[in-house]
DSSP file (Angstrom, degrees, kcal/mol; ACC not computed):
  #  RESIDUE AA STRUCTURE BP1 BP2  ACC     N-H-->O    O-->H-N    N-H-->O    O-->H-N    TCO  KAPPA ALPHA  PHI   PSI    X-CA   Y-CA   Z-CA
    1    1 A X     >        0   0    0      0, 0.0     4,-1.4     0, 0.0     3,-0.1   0.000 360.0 360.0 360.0 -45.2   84.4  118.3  135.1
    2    2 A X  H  >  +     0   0    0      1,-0.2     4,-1.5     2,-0.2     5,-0.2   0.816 360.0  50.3  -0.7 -75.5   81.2  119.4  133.9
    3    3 A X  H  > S+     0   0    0      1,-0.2     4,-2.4     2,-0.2     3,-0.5   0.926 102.3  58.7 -56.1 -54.4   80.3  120.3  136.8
    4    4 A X  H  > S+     0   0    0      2,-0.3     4,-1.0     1,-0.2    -2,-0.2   0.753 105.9  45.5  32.0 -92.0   82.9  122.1  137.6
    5    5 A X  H  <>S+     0   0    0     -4,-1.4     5,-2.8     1,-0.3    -1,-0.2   0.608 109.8  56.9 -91.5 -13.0   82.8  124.4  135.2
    6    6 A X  H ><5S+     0   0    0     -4,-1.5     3,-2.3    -3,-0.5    -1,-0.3   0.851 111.5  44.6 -46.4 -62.5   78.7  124.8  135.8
    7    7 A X  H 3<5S+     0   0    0     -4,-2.4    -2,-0.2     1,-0.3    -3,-0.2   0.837 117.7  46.7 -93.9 -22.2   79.3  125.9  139.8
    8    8 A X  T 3<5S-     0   0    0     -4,-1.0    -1,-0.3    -5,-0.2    -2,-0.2   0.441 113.7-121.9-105.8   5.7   82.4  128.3  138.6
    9    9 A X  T < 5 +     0   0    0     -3,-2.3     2,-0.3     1,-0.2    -3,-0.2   0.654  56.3 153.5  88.4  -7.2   80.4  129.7  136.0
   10   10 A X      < -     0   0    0     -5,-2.8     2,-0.7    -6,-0.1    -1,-0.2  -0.527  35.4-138.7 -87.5 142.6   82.8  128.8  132.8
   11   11 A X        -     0   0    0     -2,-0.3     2,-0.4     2,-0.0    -5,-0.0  -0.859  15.9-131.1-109.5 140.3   81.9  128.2  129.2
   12   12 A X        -     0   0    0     -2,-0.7     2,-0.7     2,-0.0    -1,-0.0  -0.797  22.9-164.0 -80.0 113.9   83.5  125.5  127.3
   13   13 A X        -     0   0    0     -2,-0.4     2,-0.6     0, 0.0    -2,-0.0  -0.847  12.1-146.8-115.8  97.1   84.6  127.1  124.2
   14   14 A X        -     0   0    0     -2,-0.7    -2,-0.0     1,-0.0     0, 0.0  -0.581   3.1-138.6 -91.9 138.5   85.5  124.4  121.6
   15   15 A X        -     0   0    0     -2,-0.6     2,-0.1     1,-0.2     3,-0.1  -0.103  23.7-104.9 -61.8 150.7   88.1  124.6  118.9
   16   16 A X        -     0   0    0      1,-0.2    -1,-0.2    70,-0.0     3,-0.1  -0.315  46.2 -87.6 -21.4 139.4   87.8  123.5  115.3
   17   17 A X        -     0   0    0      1,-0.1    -1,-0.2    -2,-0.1     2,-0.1  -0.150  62.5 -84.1 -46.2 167.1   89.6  120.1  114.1
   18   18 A X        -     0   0    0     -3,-0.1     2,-0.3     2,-0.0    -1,-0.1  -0.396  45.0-165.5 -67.2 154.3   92.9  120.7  113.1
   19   19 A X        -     0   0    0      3,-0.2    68,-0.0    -3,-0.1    -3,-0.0  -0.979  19.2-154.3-140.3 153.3   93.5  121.9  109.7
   20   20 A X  S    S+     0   0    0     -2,-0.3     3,-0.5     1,-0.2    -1,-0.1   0.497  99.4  65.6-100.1   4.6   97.0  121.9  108.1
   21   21 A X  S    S+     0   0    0      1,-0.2    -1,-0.2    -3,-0.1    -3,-0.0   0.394 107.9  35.5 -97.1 -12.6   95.7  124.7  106.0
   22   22 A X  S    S+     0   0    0      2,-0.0     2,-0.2    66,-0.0    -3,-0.2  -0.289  84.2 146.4-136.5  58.2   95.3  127.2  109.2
   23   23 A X        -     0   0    0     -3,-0.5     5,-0.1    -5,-0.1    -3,-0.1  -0.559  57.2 -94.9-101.2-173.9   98.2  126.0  110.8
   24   24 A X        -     0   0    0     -2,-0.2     3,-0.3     1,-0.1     4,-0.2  -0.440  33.7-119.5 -59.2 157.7  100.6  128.7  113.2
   25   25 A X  S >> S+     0   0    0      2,-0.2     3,-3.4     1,-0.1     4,-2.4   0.932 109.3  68.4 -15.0 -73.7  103.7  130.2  111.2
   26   26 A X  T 34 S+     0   0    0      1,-0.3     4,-0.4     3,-0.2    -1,-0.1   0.700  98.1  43.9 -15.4 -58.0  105.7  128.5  113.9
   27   27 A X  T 34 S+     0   0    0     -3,-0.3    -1,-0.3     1,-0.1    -2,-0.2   0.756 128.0  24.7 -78.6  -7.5  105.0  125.3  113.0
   28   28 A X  T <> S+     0   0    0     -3,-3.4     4,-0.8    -4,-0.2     3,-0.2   0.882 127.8  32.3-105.0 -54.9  105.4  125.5  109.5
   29   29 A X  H  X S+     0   0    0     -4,-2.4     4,-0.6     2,-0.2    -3,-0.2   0.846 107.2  61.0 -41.3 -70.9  107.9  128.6  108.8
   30   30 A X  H  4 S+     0   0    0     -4,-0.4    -1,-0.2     1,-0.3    -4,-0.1   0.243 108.4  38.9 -76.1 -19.2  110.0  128.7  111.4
   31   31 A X  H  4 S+     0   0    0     -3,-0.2    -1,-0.3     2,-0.1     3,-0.2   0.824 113.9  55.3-121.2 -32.8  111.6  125.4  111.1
   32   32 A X  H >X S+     0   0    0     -4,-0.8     3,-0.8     1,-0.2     4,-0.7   0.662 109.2  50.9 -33.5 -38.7  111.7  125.6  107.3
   33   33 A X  T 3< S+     0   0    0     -4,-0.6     4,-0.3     1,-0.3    -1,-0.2   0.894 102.6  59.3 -80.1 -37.9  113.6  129.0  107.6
   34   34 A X  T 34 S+     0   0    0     -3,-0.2    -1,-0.3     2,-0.1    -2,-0.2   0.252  86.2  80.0-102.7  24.5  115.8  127.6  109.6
   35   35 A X  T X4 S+     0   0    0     -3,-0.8     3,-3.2     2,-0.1    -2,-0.2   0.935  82.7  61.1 -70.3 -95.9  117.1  124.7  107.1
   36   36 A X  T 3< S+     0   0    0     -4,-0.7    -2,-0.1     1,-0.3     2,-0.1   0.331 109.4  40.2 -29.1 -63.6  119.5  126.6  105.0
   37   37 A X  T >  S+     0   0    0     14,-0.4     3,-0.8    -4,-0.3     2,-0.7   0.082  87.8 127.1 -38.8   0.6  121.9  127.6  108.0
   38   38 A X  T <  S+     0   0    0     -3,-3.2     3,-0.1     1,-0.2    -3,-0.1  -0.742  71.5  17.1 -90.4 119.7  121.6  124.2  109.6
   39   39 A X  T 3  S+     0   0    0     -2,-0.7    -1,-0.2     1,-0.5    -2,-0.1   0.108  98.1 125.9 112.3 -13.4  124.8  122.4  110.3
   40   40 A X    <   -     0   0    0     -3,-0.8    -1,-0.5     1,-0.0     2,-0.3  -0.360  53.7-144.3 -70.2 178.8  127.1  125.9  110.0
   41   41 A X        -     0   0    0     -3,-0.1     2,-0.2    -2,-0.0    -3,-0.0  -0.895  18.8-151.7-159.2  81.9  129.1  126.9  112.4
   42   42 A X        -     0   0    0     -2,-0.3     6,-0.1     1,-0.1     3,-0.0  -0.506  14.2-162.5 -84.0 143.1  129.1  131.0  112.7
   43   43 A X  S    S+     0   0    0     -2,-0.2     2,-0.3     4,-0.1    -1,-0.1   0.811  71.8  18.9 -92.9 -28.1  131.8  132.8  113.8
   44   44 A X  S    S-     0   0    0      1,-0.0    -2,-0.0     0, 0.0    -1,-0.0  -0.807  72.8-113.8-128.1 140.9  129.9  136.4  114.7
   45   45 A X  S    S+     0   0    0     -2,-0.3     3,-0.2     2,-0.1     5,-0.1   0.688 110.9  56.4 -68.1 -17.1  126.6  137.4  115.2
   46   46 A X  S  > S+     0   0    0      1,-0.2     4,-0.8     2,-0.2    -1,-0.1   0.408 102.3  55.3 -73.9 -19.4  126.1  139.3  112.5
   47   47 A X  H  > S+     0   0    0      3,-0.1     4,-0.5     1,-0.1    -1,-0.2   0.486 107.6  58.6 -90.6  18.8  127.0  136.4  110.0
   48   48 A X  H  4 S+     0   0    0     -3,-0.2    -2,-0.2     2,-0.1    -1,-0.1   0.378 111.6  36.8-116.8 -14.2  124.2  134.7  112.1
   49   49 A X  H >> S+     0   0    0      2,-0.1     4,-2.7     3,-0.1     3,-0.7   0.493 113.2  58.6-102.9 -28.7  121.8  137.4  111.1
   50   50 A X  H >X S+     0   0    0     -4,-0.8     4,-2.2     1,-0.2     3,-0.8   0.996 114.6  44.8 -61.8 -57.6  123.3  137.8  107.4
   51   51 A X  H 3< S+     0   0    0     -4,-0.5   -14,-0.4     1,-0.3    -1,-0.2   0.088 111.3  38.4-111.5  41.3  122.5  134.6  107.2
   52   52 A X  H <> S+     0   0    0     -3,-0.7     4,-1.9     3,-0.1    -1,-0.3   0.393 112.9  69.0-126.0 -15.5  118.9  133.8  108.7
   53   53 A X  H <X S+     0   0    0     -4,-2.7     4,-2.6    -3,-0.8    -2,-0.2   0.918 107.8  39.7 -71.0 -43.4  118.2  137.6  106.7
   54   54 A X  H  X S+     0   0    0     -4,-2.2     4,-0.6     2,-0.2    -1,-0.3   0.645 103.4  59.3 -75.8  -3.2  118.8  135.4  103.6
   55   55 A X  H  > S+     0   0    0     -5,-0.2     4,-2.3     2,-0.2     3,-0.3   0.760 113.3  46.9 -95.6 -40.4  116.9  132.4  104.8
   56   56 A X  H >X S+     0   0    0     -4,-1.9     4,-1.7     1,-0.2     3,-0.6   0.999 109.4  53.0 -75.4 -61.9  113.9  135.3  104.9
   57   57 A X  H 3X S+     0   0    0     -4,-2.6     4,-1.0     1,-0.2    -1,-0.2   0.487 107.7  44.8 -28.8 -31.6  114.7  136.5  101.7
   58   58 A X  H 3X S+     0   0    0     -4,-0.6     4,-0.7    -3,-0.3    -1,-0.2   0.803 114.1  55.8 -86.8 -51.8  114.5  133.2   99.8
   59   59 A X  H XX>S+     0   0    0     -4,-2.3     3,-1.7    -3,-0.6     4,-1.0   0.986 115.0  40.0 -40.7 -77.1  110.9  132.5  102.0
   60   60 A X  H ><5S+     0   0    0     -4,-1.7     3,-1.0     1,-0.2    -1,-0.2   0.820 117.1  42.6 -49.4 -43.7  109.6  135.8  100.6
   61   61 A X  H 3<5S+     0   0    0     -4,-1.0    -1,-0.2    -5,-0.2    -2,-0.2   0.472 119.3  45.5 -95.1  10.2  110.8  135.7   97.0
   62   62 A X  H <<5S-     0   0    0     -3,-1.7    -1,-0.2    -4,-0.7    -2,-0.2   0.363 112.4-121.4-109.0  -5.1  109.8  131.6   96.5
   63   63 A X  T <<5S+     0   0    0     -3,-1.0     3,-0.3    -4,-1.0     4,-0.2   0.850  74.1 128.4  73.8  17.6  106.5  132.1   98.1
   64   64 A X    > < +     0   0    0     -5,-0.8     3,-0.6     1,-0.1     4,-0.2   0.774  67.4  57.3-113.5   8.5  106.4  130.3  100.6
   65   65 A X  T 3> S+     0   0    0     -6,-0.3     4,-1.2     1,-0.2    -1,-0.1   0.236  71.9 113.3 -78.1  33.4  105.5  132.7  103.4
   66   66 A X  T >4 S+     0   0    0     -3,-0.3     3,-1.8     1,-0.2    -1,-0.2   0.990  72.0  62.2 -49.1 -54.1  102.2  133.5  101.0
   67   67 A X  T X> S+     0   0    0     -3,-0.6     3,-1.4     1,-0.2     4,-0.6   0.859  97.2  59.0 -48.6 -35.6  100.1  131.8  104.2
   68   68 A X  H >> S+     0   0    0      1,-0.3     3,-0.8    -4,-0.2     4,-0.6   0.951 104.8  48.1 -42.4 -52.5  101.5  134.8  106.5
   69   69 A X  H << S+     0   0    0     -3,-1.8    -1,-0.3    -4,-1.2    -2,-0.1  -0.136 106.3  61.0 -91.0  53.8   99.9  137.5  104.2
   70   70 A X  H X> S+     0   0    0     -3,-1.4     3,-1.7    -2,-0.1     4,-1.0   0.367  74.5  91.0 -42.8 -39.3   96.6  135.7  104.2
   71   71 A X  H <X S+     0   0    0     -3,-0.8     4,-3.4    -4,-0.6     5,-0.3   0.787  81.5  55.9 -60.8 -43.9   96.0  135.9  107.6
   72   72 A X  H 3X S+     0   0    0     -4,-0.6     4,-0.8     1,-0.2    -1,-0.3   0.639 105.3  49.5 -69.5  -8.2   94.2  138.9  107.4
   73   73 A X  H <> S+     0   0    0     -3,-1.7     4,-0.8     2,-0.1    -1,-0.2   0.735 110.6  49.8 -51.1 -53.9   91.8  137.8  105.0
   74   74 A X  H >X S+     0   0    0     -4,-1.0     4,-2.9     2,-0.2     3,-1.4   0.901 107.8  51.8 -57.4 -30.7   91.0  134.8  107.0
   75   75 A X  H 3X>S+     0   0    0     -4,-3.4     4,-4.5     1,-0.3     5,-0.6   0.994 111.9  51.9 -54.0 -52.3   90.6  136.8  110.2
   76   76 A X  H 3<5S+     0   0    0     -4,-0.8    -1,-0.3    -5,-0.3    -2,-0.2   0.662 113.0  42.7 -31.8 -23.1   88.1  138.8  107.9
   77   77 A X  H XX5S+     0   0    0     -3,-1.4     3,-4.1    -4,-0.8     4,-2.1   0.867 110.1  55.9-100.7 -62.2   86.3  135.7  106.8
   78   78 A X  H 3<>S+     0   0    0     -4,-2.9     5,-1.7     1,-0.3     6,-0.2   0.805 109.2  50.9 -42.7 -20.0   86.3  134.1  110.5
   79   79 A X  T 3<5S+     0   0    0     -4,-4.5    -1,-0.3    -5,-0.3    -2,-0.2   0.602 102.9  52.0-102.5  -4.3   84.5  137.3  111.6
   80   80 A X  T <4<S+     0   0    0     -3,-4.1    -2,-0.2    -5,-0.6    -1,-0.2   0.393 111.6  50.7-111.3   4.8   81.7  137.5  109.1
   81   81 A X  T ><5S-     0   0    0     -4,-2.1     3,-2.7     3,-0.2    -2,-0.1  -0.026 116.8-120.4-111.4  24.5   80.7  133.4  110.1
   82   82 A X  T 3 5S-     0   0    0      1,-0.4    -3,-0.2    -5,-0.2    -4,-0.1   0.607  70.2 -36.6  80.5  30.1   80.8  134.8  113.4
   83   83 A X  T 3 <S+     0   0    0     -5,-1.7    -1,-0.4     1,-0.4    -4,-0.1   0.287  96.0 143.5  99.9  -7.0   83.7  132.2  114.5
   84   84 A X    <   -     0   0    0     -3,-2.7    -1,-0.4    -6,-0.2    -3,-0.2  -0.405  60.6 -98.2 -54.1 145.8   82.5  129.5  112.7
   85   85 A X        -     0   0    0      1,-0.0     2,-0.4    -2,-0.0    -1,-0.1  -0.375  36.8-161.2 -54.3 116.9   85.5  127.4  111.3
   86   86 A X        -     0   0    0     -2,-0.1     2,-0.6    -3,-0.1     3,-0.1  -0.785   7.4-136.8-112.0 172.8   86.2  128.1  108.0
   87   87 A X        -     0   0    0     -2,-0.4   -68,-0.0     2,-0.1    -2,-0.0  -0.929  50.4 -36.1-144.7 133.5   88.3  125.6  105.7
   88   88 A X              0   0    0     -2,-0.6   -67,-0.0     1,-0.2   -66,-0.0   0.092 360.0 360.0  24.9-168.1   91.2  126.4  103.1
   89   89 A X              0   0    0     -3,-0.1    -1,-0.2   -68,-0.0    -2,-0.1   0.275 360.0 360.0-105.1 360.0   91.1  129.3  101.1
């Protein structure tokens, strides 16, 4: 593969380990959010937005979508070690 990527000219750009401290929103958020409302049965779409609008509301005022407003700090961090991996806070 090596070779490969030598004769087409491509650089192998390798990732950081995983961290569970910079992991996507998606995985963390998204499925979290979508607890309360699990196992209802909605009649409308707008009670299907009332109630994922409260599932966000609860996130935001309990804190746990703090890691979301981080992100810009981390970029900020990752760009003054010049893409080096940085780890938790």
């Amino acid at each position: 593969m090596a070779d490969l990527f030598d004769r087409w000219g491509w650089e192998v750009l390798y990732h950081p380990l995983y961290s569970p401290y910079l992991i996507p929103c998606d995985f963390g958020f998204i499925p979290k959010m979508k607890e309360p409302p699990r196992g209802i049965r909605f009649r409308t779409v707008s009670v299907i937005l009332q109630a994922v609008g409260r599932s966000i509301q609860t996130f935001n005022t309990t804190g746990a979508a703090k890691g979301i407003l981080q992100l810009p700090h981390r970029w900020q961090r990752v760009l003054h070690n010049a893409g080096d991996y940085i780890e938790g806070q």
